[in-house]
Biopython code that builds the backbone (N, CA, C, O; Angstrom):
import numpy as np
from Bio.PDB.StructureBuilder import StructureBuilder

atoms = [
    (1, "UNK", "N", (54.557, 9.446, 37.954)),
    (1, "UNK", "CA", (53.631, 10.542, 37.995)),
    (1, "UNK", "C", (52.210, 10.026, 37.751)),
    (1, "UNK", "O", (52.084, 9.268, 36.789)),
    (2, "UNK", "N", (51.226, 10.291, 38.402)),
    (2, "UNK", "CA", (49.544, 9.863, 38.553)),
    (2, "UNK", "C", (48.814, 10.800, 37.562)),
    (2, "UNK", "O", (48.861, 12.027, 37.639)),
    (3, "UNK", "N", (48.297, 10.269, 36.849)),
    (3, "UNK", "CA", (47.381, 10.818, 35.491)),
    (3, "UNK", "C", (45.938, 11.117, 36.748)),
    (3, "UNK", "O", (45.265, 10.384, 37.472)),
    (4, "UNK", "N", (45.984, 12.307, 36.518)),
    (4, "UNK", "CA", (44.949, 13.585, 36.653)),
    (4, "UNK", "C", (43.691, 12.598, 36.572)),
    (4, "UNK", "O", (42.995, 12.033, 37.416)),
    (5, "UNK", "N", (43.714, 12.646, 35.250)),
    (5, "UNK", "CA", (42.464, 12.315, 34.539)),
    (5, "UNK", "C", (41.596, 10.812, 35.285)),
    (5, "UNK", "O", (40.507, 10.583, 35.811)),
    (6, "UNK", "N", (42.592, 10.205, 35.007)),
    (6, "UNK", "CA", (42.240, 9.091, 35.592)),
    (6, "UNK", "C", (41.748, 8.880, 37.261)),
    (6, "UNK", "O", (40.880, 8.045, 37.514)),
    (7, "UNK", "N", (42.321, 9.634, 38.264)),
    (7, "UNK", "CA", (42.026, 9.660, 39.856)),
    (7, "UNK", "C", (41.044, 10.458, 39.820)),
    (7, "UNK", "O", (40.471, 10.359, 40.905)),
    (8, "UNK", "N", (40.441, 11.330, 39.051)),
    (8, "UNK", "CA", (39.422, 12.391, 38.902)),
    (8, "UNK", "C", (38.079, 11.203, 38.380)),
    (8, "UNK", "O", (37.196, 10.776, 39.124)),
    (9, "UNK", "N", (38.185, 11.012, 37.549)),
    (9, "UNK", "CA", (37.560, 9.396, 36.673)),
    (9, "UNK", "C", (37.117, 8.777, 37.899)),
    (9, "UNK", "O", (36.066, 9.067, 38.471)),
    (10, "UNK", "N", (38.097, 7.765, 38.350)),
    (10, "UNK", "CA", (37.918, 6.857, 40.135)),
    (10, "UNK", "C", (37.117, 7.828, 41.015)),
    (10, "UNK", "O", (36.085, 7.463, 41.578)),
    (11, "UNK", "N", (37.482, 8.746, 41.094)),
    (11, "UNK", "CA", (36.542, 9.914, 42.552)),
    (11, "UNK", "C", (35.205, 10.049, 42.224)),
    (11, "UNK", "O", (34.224, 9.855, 42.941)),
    (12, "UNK", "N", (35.277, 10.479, 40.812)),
    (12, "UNK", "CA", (33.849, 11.052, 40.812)),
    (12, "UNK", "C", (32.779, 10.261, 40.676)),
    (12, "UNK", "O", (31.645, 10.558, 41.053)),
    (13, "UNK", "N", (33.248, 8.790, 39.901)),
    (13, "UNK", "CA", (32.512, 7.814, 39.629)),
    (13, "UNK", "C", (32.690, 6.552, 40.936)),
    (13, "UNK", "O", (32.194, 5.439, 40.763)),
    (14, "UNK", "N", (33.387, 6.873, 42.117)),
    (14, "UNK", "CA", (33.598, 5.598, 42.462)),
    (14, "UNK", "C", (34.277, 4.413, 42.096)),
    (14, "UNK", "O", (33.931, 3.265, 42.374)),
    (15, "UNK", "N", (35.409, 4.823, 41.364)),
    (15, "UNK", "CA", (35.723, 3.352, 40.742)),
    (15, "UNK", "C", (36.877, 2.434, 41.439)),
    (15, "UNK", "O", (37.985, 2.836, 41.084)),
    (16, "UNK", "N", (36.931, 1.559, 42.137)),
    (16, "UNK", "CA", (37.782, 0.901, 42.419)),
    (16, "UNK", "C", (38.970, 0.578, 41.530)),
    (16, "UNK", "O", (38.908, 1.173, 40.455)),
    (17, "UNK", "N", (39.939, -0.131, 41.667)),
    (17, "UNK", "CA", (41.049, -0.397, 41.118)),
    (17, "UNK", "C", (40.844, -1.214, 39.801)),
    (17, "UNK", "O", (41.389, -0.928, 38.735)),
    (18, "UNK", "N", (39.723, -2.602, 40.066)),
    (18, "UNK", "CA", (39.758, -3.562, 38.779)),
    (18, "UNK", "C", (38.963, -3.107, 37.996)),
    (18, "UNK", "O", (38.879, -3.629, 36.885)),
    (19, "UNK", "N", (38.052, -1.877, 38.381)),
    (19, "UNK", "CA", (36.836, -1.160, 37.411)),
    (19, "UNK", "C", (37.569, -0.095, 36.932)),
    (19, "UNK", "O", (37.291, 0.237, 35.780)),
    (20, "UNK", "N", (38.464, 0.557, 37.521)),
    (20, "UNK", "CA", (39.405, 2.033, 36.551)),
    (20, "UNK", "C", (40.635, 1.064, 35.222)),
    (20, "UNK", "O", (40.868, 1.449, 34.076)),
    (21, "UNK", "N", (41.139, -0.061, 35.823)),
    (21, "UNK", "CA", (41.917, -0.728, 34.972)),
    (21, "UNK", "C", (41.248, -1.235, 33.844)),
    (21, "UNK", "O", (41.795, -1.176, 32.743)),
    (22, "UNK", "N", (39.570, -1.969, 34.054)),
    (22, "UNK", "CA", (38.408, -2.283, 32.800)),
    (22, "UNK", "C", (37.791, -1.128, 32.065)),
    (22, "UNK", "O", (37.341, -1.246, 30.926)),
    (23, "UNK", "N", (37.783, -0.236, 32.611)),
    (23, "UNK", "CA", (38.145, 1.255, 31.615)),
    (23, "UNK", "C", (38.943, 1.725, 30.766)),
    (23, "UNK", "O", (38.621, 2.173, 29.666)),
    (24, "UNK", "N", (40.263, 1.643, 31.307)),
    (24, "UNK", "CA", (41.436, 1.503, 30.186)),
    (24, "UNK", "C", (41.407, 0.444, 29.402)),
    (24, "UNK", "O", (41.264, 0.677, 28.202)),
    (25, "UNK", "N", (41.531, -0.985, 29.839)),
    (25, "UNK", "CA", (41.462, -1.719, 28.623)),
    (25, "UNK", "C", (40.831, -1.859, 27.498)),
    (25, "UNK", "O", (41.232, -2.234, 26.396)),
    (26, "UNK", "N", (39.149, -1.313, 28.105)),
    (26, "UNK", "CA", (38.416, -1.079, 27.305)),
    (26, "UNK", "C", (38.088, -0.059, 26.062)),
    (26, "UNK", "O", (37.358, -0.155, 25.075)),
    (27, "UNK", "N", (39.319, 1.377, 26.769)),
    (27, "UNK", "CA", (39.666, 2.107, 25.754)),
    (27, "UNK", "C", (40.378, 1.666, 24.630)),
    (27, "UNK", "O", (40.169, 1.879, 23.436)),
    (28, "UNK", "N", (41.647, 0.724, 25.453)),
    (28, "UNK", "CA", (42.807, 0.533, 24.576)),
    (28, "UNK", "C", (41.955, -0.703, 23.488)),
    (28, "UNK", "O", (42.352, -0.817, 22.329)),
    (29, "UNK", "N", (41.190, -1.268, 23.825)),
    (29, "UNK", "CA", (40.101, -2.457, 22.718)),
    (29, "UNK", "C", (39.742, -1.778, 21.801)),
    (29, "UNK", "O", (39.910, -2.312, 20.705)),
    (30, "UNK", "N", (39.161, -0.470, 21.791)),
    (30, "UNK", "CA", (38.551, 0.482, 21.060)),
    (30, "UNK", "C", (39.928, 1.447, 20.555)),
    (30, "UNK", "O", (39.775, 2.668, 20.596)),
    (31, "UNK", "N", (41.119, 0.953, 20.133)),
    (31, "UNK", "CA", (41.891, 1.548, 19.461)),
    (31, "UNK", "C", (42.441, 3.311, 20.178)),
    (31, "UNK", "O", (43.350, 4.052, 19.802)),
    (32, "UNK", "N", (41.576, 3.448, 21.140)),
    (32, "UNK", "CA", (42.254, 4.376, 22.370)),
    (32, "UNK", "C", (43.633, 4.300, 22.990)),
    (32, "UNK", "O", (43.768, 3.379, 23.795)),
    (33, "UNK", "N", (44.550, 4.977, 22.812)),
    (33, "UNK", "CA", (46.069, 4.580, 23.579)),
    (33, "UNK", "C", (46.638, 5.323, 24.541)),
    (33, "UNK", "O", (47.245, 5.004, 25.564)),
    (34, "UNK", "N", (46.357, 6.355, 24.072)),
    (34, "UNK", "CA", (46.923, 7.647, 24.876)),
    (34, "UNK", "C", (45.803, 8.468, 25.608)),
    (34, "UNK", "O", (44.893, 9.228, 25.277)),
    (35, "UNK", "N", (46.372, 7.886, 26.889)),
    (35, "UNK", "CA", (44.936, 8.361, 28.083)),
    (35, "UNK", "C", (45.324, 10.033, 28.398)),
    (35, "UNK", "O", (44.773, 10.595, 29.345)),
    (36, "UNK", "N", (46.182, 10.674, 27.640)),
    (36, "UNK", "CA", (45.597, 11.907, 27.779)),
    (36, "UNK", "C", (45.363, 12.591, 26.530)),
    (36, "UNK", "O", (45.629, 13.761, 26.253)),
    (37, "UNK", "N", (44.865, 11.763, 25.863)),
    (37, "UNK", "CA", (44.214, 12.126, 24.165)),
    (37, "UNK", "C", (42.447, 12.103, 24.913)),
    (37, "UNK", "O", (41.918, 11.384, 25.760)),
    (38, "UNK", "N", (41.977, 13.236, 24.115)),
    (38, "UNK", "CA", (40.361, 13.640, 23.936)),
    (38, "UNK", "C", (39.602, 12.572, 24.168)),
    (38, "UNK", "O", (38.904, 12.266, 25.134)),
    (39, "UNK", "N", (39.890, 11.905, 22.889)),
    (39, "UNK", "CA", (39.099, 10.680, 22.353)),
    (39, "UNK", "C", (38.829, 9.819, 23.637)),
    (39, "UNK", "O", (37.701, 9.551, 24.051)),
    (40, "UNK", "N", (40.169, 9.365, 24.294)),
    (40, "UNK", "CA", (40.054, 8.241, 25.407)),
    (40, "UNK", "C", (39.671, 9.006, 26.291)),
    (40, "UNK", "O", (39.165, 8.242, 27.113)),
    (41, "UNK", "N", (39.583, 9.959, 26.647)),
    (41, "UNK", "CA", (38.633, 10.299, 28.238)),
    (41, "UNK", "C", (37.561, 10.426, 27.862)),
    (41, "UNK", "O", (36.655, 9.877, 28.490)),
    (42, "UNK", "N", (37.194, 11.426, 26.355)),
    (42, "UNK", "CA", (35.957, 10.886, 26.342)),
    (42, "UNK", "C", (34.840, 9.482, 26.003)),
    (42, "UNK", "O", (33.626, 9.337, 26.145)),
    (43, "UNK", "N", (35.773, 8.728, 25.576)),
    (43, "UNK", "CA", (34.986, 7.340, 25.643)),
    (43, "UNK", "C", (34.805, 6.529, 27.239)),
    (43, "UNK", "O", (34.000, 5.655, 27.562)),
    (44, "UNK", "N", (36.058, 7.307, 28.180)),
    (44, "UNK", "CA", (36.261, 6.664, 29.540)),
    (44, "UNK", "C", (34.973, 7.153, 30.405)),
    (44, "UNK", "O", (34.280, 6.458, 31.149)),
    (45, "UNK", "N", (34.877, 8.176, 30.185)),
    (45, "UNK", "CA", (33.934, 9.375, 30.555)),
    (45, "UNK", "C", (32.397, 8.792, 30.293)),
    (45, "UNK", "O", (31.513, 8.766, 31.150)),
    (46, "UNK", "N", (32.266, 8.304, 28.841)),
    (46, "UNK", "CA", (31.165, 8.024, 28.407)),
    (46, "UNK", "C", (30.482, 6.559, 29.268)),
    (46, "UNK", "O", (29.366, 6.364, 29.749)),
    (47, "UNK", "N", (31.872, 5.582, 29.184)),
    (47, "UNK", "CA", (31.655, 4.569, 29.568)),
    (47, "UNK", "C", (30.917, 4.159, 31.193)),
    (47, "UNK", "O", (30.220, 3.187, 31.486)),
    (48, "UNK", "N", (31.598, 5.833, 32.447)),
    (48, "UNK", "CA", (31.244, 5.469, 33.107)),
    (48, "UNK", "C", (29.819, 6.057, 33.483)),
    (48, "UNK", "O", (28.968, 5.526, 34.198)),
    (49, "UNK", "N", (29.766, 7.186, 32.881)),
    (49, "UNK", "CA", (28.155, 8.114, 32.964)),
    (49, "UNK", "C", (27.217, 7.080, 32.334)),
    (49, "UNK", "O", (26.071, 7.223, 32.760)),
    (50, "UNK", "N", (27.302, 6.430, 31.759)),
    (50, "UNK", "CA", (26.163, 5.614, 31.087)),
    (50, "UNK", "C", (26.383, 4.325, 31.465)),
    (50, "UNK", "O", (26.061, 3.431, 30.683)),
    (51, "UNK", "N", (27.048, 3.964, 32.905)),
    (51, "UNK", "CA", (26.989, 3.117, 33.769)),
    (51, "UNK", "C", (27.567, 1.664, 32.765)),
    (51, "UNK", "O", (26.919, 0.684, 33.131)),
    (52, "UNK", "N", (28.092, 1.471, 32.181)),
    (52, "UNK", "CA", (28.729, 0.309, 31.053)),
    (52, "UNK", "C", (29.645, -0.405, 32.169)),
    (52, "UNK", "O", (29.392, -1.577, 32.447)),
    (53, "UNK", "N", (30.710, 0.270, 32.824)),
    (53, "UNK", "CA", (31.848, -0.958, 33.522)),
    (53, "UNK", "C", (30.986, -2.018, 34.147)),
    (53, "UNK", "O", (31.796, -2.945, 34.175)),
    (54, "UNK", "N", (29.840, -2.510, 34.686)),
    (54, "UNK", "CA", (29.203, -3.445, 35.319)),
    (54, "UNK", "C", (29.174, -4.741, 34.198)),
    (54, "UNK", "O", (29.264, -5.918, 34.545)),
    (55, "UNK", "N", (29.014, -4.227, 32.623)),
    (55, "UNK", "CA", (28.689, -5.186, 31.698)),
    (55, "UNK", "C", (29.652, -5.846, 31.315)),
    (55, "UNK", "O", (30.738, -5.269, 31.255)),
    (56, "UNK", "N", (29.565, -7.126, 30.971)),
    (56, "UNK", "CA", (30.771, -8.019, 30.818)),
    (56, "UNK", "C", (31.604, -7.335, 29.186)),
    (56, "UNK", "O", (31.022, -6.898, 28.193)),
    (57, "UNK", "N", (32.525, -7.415, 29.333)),
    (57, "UNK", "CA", (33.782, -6.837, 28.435)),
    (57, "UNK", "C", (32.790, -6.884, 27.201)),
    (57, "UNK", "O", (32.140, -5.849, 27.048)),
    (58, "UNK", "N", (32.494, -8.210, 26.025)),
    (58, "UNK", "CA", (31.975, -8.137, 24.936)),
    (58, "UNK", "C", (31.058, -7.130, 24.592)),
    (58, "UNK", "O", (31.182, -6.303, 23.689)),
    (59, "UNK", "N", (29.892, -7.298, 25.583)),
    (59, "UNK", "CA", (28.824, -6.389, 25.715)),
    (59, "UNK", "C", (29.517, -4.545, 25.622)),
    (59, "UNK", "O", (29.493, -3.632, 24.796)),
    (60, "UNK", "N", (29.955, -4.723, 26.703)),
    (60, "UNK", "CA", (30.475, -2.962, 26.870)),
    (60, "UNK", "C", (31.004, -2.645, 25.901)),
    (60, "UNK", "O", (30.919, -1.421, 25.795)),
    (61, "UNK", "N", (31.663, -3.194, 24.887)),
    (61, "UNK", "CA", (32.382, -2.876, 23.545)),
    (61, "UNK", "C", (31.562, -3.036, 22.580)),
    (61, "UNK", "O", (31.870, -2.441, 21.548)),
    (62, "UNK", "N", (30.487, -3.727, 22.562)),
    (62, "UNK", "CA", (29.597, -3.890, 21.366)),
    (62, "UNK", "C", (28.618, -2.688, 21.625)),
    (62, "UNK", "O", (27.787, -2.328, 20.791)),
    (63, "UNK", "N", (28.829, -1.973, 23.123)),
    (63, "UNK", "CA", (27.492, -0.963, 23.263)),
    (63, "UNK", "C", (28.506, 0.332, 22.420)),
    (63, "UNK", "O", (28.361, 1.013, 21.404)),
    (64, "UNK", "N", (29.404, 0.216, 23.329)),
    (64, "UNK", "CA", (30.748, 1.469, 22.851)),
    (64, "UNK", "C", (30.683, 1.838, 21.362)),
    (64, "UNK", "O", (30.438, 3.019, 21.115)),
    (65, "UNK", "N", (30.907, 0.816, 20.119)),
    (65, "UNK", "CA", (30.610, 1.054, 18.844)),
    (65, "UNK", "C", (29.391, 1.370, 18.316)),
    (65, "UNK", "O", (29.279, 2.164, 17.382)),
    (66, "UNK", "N", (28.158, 0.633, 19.005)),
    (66, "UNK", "CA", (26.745, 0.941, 18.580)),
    (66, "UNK", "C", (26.816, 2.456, 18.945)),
    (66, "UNK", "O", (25.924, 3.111, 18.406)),
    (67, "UNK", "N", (27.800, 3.268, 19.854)),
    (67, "UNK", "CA", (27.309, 4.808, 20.193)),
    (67, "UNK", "C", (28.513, 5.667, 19.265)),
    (67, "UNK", "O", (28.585, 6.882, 19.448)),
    (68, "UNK", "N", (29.338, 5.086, 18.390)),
    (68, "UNK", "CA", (29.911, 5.723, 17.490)),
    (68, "UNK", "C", (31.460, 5.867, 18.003)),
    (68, "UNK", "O", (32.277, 6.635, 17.495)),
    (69, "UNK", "N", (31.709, 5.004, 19.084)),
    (69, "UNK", "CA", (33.351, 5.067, 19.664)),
    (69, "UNK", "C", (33.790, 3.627, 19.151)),
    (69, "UNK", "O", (33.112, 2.636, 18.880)),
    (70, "UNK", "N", (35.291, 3.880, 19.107)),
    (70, "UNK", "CA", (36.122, 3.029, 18.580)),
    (70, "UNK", "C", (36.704, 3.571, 16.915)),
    (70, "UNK", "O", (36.399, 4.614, 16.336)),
    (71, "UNK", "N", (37.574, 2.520, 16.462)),
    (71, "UNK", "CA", (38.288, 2.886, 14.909)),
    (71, "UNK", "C", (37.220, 3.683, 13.761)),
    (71, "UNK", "O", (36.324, 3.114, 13.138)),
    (72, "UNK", "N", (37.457, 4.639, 13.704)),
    (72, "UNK", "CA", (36.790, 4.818, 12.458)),
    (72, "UNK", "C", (37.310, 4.446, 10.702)),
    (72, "UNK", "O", (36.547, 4.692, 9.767)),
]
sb = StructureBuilder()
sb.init_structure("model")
sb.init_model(0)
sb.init_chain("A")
sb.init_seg("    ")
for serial, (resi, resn, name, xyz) in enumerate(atoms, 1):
    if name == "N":
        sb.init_residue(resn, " ", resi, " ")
    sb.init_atom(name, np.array(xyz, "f"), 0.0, 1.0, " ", f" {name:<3s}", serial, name[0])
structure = sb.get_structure()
């Protein structure tokens, strides 16, 4: 079964296959697991409106916490 969330995510933003998969991982880095929990769409969400998947992994996760996502 195809998560909603995620093909909605790819459409609206354009995301190819290795940029929707660097989204998830990048959730699951940030202690995100369950892609139909709040938290992870909205950090997925965040990540791609504020244009982050282009930045290399370290970076995009060091921006992600500087904006208050990840473990609290």
């Amino acid at each position: 079964m195809e998560n909603t969330f995620l093909i909605d995510l790819s459409v609206k933003f354009g995301l190819d296959d290795d940029q929707l998969s660097k989204v998830i991982d990048m959730c699951y880095q940030l202690d995100y697991t369950d892609i139909d929990d709040r938290e992870f769409q909205r950090a997925a969400t965040f990540m791609c409106t504020m244009n982050l998947v282009g930045l290399p992994a370290e970076e995009l996760i060091a921006e992600m916490k500087r904006k208050g996502f990840g473990p609290k």
